[in-house]
Each structure stands twice: as C-alpha cells, then as structure tokens.
N, C-alpha and C positions, 0 to 999 in steps of 0.2 A: 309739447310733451304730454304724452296721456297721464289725467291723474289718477284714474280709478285703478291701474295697475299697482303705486303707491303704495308701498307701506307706510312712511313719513313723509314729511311734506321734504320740499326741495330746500326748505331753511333750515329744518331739522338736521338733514343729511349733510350738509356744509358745514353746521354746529359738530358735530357730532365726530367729523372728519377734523374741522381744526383741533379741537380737544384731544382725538386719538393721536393728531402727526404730535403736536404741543406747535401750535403757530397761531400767528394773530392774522385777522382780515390782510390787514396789509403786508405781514411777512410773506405769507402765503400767495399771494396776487404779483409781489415780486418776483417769489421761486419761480412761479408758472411762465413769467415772461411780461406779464402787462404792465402799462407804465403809470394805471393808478389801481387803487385797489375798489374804484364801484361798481366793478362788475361784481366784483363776490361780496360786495355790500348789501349791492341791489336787490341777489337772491337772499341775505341773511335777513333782508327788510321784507321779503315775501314780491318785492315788482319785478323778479325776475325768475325763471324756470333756468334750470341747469343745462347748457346747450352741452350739445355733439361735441361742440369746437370744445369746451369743457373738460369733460369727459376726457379726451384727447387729450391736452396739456395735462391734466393729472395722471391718466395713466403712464404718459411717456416721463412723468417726472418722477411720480413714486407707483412702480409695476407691482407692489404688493395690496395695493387698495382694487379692494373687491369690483371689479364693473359692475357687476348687480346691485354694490350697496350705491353708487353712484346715478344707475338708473332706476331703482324702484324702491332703495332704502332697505334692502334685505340686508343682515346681517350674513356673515361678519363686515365688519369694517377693513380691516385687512385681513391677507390672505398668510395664510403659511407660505413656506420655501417652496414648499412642492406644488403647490397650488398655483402659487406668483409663477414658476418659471413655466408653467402650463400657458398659467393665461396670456405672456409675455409672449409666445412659443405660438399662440393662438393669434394673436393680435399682434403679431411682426413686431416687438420692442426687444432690444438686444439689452438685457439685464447684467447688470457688474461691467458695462463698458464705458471709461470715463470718456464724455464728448461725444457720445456716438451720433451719425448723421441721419437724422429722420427726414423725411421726405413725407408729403402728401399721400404718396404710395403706398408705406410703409406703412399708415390706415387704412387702406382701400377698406380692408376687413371690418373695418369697426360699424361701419356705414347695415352692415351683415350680420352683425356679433349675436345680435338677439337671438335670428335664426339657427344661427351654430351652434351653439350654448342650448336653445330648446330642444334641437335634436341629439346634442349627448346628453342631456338631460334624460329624454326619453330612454336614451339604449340602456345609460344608465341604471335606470329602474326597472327595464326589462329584464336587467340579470341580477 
C-alpha cells in the first residue's frame, strides 16, 4: 500500500477506528471473522499495512466506516446514513440485512473503488 497518499499512518487508522466502533484488538479481529486477533495487532505494532482483504471484512461488517478513512486515513471515520447507503450501493454490500450472503463477487468493485470514487469526486467539483 502506497504511503505518500496517507494521511495517518495504517496504526493510527485502526487506533482511531477501534476507539470510534468502542472494541478492543481482539473483539474486533473476532467480529471481522479471524480466529486470532494478530492480524490487527501486527498493524497496531506498525509490521503490518492494512490489506484489500481488510478493508473488505470491515466494510462488509460495518458499511458506515468511511473507505477513504481506511485507505488513506481521511476523515470522517464513519459515514452518515446517506453517505453509508451510497457507499454500500457502490460497493455491492446489502446494509440492514441480518445474514446477508457475500461472495467474492459482491467486491469485484472494491478491487476499482479508488477509481470510482476519484471520478465522482471529480464531477463532484465540477458542479
């Protein structure tokens, strides 16, 4: 992951997301699905950058946390209602469904997201 894009560093950004959801290393590492918590140790220790696959488990787990604070530490941390069900809406995640079935597919997008996101950013600003 490029760091010059960075706002905060990738330890900061996990700080900063456990304190906003209120979870610890390992509550947190359980929600997401893994079966110990040093993946998101490793990055709070600075030996790890925030992967893709990352990224992915937390959006599919909580759709209101910002993608952009997760890729480059831009605020906000979480998103509004209106904002969440965009991104949700953008990134195939079915919000308010208990159980819902994700699939590999149902990210194809994310793999993209940057791209998407910089060109409504742009039209954005055009108007």
């Amino acid at each position: 992951m490029k760091t010059e894009n960075k706002i905060i560093t990738d330890s900061e950004i996990i700080k900063q997301l456990l304190e906003t959801l209120r979870y610890s290393a390992l509550a947190f590492a359980t929600e997401l699905g893994y079966k110990s918590h040093s993946t998101i140790d490793h990055i709070l220790k600075g030996r790890n950058n925030i992967s893709d696959d990352l990224i992915e488990r937390i959006i599919k787990k909580f759709p209101e946390v910002h993608y952009w604070f997760l890729k480059r530490g831009q605020a906000p941390v979480l998103l509004n209602e209106k904002l969440k069900n965009n991104q949700a809406e953008l990134l195939g995640v079915k919000v308010g469904v208990e159980n819902p079935d994700y699939s590999l597919e149902t990210f194809a997008t994310l793999k993209n997201i940057e791209k998407i996101l910089l060109k409504i950013v742009t039209i954005l600003e055009i108007k």
